[in-house]
Structures are given as C-alpha cells and as structure tokens.
C-alpha positions in Angstrom: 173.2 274.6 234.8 170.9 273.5 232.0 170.3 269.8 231.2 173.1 269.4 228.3 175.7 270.8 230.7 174.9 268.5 233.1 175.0 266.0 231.6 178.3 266.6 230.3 179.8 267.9 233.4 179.6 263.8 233.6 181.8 263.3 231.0 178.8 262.4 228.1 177.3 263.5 225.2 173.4 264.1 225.1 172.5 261.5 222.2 169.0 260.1 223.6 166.3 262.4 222.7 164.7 264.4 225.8 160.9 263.9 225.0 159.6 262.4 228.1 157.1 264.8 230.5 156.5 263.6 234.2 152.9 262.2 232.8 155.2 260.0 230.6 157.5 258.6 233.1 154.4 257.9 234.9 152.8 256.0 233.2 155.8 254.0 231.9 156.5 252.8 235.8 152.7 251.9 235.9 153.5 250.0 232.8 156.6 248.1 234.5 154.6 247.0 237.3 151.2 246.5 235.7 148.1 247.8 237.1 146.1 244.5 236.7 149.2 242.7 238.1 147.4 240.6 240.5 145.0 239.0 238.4 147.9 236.8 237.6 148.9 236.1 240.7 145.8 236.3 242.9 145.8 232.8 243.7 149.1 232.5 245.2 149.1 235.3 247.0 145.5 235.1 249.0 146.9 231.8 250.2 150.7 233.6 251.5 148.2 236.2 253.0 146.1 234.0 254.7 143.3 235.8 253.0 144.5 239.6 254.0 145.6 240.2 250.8 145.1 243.8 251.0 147.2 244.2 253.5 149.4 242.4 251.8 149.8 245.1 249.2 149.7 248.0 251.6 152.5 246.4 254.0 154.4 245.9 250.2 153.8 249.6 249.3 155.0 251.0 252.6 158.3 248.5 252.4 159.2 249.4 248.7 158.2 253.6 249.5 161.8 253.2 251.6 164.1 251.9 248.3 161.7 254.3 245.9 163.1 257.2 247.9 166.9 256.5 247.9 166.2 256.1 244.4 165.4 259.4 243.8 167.9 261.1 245.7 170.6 258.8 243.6 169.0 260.6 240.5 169.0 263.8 241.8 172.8 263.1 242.7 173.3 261.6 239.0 171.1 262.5 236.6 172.2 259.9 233.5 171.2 256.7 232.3 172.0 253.0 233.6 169.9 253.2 237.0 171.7 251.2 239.9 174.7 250.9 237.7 175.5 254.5 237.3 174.3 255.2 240.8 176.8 253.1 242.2 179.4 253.5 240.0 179.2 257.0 240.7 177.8 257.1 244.5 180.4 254.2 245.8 183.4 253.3 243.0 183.7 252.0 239.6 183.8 248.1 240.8 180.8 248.2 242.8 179.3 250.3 240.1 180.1 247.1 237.3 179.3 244.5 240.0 175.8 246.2 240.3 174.6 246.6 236.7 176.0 242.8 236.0 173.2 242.1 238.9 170.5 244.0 237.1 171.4 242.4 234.3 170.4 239.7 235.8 166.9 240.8 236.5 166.2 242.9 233.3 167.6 240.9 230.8 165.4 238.0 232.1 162.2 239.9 232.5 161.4 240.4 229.1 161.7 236.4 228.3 159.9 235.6 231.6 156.8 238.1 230.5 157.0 236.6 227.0 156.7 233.1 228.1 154.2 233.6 230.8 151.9 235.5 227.8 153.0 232.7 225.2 151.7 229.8 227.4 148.5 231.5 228.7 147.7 232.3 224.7 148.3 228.8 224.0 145.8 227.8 226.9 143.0 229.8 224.5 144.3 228.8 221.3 145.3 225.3 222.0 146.2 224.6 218.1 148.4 227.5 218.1 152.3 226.8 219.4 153.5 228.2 222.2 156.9 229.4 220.4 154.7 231.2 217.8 153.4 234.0 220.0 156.7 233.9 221.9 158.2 235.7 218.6 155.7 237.7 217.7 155.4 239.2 221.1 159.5 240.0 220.6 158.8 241.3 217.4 156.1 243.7 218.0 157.9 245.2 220.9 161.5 245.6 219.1 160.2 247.5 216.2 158.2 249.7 218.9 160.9 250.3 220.9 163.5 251.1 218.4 160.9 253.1 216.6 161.7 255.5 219.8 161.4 256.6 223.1 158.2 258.8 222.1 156.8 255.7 220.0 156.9 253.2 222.8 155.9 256.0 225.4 152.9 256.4 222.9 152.3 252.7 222.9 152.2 252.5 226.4 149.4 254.9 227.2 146.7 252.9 224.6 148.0 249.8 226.9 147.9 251.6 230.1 144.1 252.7 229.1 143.6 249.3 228.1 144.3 248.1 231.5 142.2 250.8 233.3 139.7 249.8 231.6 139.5 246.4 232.3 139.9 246.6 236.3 137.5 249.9 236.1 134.8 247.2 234.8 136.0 244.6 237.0 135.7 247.0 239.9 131.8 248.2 238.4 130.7 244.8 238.5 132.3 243.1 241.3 131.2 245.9 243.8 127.5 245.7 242.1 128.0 241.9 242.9 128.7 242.4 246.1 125.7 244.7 246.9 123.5 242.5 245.1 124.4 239.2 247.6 127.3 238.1 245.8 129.7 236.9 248.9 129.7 237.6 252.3 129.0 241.3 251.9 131.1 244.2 252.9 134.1 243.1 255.4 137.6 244.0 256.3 139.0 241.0 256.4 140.7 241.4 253.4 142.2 243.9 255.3 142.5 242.6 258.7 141.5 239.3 260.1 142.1 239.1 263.9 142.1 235.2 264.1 144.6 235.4 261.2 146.9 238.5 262.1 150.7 237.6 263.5 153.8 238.7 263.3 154.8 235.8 261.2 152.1 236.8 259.2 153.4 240.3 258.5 157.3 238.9 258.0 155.3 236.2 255.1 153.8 239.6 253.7 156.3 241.4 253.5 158.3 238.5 251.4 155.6 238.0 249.1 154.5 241.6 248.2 157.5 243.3 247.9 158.5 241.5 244.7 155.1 242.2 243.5 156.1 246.1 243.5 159.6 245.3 241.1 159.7 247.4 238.6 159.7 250.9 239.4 163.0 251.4 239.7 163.3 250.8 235.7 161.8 254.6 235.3 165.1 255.7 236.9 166.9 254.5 233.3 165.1 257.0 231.5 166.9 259.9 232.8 168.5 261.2 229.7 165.3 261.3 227.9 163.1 263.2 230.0 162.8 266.6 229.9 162.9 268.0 233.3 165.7 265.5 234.4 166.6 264.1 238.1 163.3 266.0 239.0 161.0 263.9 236.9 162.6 260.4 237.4 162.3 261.0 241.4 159.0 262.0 241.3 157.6 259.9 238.9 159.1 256.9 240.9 157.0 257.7 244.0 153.6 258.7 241.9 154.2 255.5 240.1 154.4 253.2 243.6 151.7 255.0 245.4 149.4 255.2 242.5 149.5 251.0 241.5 149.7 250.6 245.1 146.4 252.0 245.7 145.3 250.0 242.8 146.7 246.6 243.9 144.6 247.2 246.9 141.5 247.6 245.3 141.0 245.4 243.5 142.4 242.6 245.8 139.8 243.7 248.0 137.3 243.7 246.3 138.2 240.0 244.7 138.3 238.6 247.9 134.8 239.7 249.0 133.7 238.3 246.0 134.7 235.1 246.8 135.5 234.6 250.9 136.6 231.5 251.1 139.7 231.6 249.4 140.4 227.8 250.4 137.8 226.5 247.8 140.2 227.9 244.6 141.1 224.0 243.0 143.5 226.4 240.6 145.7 228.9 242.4 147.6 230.0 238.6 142.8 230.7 237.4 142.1 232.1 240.8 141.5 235.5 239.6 139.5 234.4 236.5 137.4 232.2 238.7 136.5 235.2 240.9 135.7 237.3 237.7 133.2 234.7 236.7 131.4 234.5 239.7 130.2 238.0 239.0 130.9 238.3 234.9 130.1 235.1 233.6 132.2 233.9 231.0 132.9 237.5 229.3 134.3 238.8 232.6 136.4 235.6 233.1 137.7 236.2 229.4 138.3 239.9 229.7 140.7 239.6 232.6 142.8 236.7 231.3 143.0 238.8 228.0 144.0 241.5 229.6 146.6 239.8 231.8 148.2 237.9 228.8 148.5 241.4 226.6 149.4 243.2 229.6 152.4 241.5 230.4 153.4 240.1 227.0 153.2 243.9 225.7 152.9 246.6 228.1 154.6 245.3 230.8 157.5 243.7 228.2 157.8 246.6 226.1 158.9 248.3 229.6 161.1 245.5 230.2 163.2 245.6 227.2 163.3 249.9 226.8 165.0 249.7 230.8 167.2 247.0 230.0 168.3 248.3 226.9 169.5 251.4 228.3 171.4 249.9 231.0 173.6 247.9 228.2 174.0 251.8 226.4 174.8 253.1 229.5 177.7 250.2 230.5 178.8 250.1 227.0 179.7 253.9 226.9 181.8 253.6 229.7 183.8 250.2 227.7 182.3 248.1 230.3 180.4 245.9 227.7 181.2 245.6 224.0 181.0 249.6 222.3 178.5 248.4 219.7 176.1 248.4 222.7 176.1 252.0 223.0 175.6 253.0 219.4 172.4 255.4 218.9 170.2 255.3 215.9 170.5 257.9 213.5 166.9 258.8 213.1 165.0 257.6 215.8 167.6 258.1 218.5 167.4 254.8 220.5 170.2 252.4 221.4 169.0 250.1 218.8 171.5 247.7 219.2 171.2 247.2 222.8 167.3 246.7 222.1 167.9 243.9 219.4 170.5 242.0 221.3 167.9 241.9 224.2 165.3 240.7 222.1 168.0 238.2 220.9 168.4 236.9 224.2 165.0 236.9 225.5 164.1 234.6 222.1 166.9 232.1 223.2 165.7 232.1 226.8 162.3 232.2 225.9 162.8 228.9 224.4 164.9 227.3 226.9 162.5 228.3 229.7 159.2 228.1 228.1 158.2 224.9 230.2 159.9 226.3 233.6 158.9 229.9 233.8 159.4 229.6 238.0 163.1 229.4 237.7 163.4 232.4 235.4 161.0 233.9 238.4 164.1 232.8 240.8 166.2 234.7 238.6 164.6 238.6 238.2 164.0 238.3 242.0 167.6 237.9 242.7 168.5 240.8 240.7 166.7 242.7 241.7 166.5 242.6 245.5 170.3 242.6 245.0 169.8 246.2 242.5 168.2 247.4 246.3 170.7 246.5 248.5 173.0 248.7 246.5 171.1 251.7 246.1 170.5 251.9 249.8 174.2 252.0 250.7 175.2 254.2 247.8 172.9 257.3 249.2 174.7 256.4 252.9 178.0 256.5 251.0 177.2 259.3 248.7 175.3 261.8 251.3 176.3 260.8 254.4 180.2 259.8 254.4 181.3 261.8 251.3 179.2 264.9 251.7 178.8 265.0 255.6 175.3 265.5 254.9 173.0 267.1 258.0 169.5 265.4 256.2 169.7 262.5 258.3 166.2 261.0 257.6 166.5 260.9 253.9 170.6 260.4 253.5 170.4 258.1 256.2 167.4 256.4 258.2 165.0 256.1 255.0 168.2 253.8 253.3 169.3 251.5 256.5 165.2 251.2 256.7 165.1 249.8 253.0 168.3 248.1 253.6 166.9 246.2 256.8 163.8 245.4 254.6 165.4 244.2 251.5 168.0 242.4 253.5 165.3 240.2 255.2 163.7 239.5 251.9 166.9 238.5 250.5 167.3 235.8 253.1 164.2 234.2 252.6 164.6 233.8 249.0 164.9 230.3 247.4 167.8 228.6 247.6 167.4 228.3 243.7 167.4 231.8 243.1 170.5 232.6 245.6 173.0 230.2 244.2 172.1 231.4 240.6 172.8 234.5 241.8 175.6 234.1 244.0 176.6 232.5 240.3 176.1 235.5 238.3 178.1 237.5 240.5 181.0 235.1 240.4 180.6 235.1 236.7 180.7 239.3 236.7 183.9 239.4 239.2 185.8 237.0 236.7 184.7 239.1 233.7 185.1 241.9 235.2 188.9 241.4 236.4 189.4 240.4 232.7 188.0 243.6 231.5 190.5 245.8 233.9 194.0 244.1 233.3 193.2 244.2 229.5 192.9 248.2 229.6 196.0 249.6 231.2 194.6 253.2 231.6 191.6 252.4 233.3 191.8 253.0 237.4 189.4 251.0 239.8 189.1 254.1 241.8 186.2 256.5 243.1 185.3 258.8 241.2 
C-alpha cells in the first residue's frame, strides 16, 4: 500500500506536501527541544540535582525513551497528522481522541508565546532601550512568514539554526574542557554524575520530576507525518534519534559546566547561572555567545517548531469538524495550513502580552499538557495493541506503555497545584465544548472507530 492509499484508507486526502527525509525530522525534534536547552535553565536545575546534574539528564532520557516508544508504534498504527489527537482518536474512540488534542492544545498553543516572551525579556536585558513587546512581534513575524512559506522553508530554516546552536556548545565544550585541563575548577570528577554523600532515592524521584519536562518536545515530530516521505517509518525513528541524540548532548555539556564551576551553591543568580559559568572560562565573549544563542534559540528555532506542530494539530482537528473548517484550509502554493499557522501566531501575540511579566505560569501551563498528551498515548498502544488486536508483543504493546504510564503518572502528581487546576480547567472547558459540538451535528456517532 503506497503512502497516498494509506492515507486515504483513513478517510483523507494527501494535501500537505511529502518533502521531509528522516535527516529532516531529525533535526526538527532537535529543534523542539533545543540542544543548548540547559544554558537557560542550568541554574535551577544544578540546585533540584543537588549538583548531579548529569544524572539528572540521563535518569530524564531513560524516563522519556518509554513515552518516545509508544509514540512510534501509535504512528506506525496511524500514519496522519494531529499526533496524540489522532492517536487516540483512532487507538481509543472519538471522545477521548477530542479530549486529548484540546489537552495539547493546551501545551502547543502556549509554547510558542512562552518561548517568545522568555526571548523578548532576555533581549530586553541587552537592549534595555528596546521594549520588550517590540521583539515579541518581530519574533511572531519572522516565524509566521517562515512557516507558511512551507514545510521545506522552515525545515531549511531550521538546519542554519540547528548549526548555529552546534556551534555555540561545540565552542563552549572546546574551551570549557581546555579550562578545565588548564586548572579551571576542581579538575576531572564524576560528581556531576554521582555524588555518594548526595545520592537518595528522593533524589532520583526529584530527578525524575525536573528532567522529564526538560525532554518535552519530541513528541511534536509525530505531527509531521503527512509530510514526510517515508511515513510512520520516519516519524518513529526520528523520535528516538532525536531523544537519544539531545540527550547525550544535555549531558555533556551539563557536565562539563559543573566542573567548571563545583560549587554550585556560590550562583547569586540561578535564571545567569549558565552565563556565569561561560565567563569563568570565556570572559565576556563566551558569556555573550551563550545568552545569544539561548535567546535566538528559543525565540526562533525552538518557536518556529512550536507553531509548525501546533498548527498541524488545529488542520488535523478541523478536518475532522472538530474545530472551525477554516482551520484546515491548505495554501494553494506553498501547501501549509496557513490559517491554522496565523491564528496561532494570533494567539501567541495576545498571550505574549498578557504573560510577558509572568512567564512561570505560562510554564505551569505547557507542562500540564503535555504530561497529560503522555498519559494518553500510553493507554492508547495498551488499547490499540493489546485489547483490540490481542497482540503477542508484550514488551512493546504492553510493559514499555504501563512503564511510561507509571512514570508520567508520578510526574503528574507532583506538579504545581497552579498548573493542575488550570488544567483540570481546560479540560472542563473541552468537555463543555465538546458536548456542544456533538448535539449540534446529528450524524456524528461518539463511537470507536
């Protein structure tokens, strides 16, 4: 069955144009989940860790490796666009289906704006004569034309950030370890790693909480399934190769940060920890190039992911009636969902603005979503493989997912209470609207399909 008819064995039409190789869906989940992530969040981290902050990352890359693999057999089950929300839909029923791309929603829609602001208030910081608001929209700007422009456009976009970002660690790597064989630091340890007079078990539960939602974002390569070219195959592999390969990355250079600077208790800044570290062994260039490189990275790259996943969940829901059909219309030339990408840029500028002083609530906000994205995917492989299809694969169809699902769950619970009752909220709001949606369309059957 060739990638047309399968896609309309599913009852759709191949609009999206199928340009995207492995190597591109690559490097777009690197994108999502930025190489050069911690840099931003180095500070806070380091302290959660109790300085084993590369353990950290490597007990977060094992714990996301479980919901990265029930997302590739949901794409190798249903190879279309709209990611959790087609997955369910499809694995479970059509209600838990909505119920889980209305969650999503929650953490996509939000991303872009919380990226945006977090970019818009760190240029400010450099530029203090410059408003805030003023980089806020031209960051929206730049990113809308690119991704409308299409899916080849922003995938081409995405590799000159990508390098741009491998360039800056791979210096920050050079010098730091020269640092460190020079005298910079305590020398060569594995504390970073492991710190017996630190280690618990409360230690690895703290971890596990803190690095998992470092690793969001990988998931959004799983919404580009009508656009590559080799299908369900690509998405699932690229969603591993993505994790394993930032993964490794994270480690790195969390390592090496913290040798540079061992006492991680003398940081007066936790939000400049990172840039303080680059000093130590850059000077002022070093310190510059990072936070550069952080603000472009996220208020770009990392945003320009964002609002290309999102975008193609709202196509995806709006073919199906389950948001407005404007949603799902598909530009003539450059075959992207253009309207889907400028109502998201729409919102991100209204929330932008709302949330430009409080960026830790819209934080709150993608973590529910997301975490919430996980749950789902778990049970709809156990639901799909193992209850519908008898299937005999018990590790993958049923182990790996109550493994994530155990995982996830316990992150879930230790959320903040902020970020559950917003999205114990959201869902209320998506049951109402939902119920709305299904007595106003007397054909339509809340059934499985």
């Amino acid at each position: 069955m060739g990638k047309k008819d399968t896609l309309e064995s599913f009852g759709y039409k191949q609009e999206l144009e199928r340009t995207l190789t492995l190597k591109d869906l690559i490097i777009y989940g690197l994108i999502f989940m930025v190489p050069i992530a911690p840099f931003g969040i180095y500070g806070s981290v380091i302290t959660a860790s109790n300085g084993m902050i590369a353990l950290t990352y490597i007990i977060g890359m094992i714990a996301m490796f479980f919901t990265a693999l029930s997302y590739g057999q949901m794409a190798k089950a249903f190879p279309i666009a709209g990611s959790v929300y087609a997955y369910a839909q499809r694995g479970i029923n059509k209600t838990v289906g909505f119920l889980a791309g209305w969650m999503i929603i929650l953490d996509y829609i939000f991303v872009p704006a919380l990226l945006y602001v977090i970019s818009a208030n760190s240029l400010k910081s450099l530029v203090p004569g410059m408003p805030a608001w003023i980089w806020l929209v031209a960051f929206i700007l730049i990113n809308t034309i690119i991704n409308v422009r299409g899916i080849e456009f922003t995938a081409g976009a995405n590799k000159i950030f990508l390098a741009l970002e491998l360039l800056i660690l791979a210096i920050f790597l050079i010098v730091g370890i020269y640092g460190i064989m020079n005298g910079v630091g305590d020398g060569f340890t594995f504390k970073p790693l492991y710190d017996s007079n630190a280690f618990s078990i409360n230690f690895v539960l703290t971890a596990v909480s803190v690095a998992v939602l470092s690793f969001l974002g990988f998931d959004g390569i799983s919404t580009l399934a009508e656009e590559a070219k080799d299908g369900e195959k690509a998405i699932g592999k690229a969603i591993l190769w993505s994790l394993m390969i930032v993964g490794v990355l994270f480690i790195v250079q969390t390592w090496v940060a913290a040798l540079i600077i061992p006492d991680w208790h003398s940081f007066k800044d936790l939000d400049t920890a990172f840039y303080a570290v680059a000093y130590q062994v850059g000077g002022k260039t070093l310190m510059y190039a990072t936070t550069i490189a952080t603000i472009f990275s996220w208020g770009f790259a990392n945003a320009l992911a964002a609002q290309a996943a999102i975008s193609r969940i709202l196509f995806g829901m709006a073919r199906d009636g389950n948001l407005p059909s404007s949603l799902a219309k598909v530009h003539t030339k450059y075959k992207t969902p253009y309207i889907s990408t400028v109502v998201v840029s729409l919102v991100s500028l209204i929330v932008g603005l709302i949330f430009m002083d409080n960026s830790s609530v819209l934080s709150q906000i993608v973590n529910c979503g997301a975490l919430t994205a996980f749950i789902v995917i778990h049970i709809s492989v156990i639901n799909h493989y193992m209850i519908r299809n008898h299937s005999s694969d018990y590790w993958r169809h049923l182990i790996v997912p109550l493994i994530g699902l155990i995982i996830i769950g316990f992150v879930m619970i230790n959320l903040d209470s902020l970020a559950k009752i917003i999205g114990i909220s959201w869902l209320a709001i998506g049951i109402v609207y939902y119920a709305v949606l299904r007595f106003s369309k007397r054909n339509t059957e809340i059934t499985d399909l």
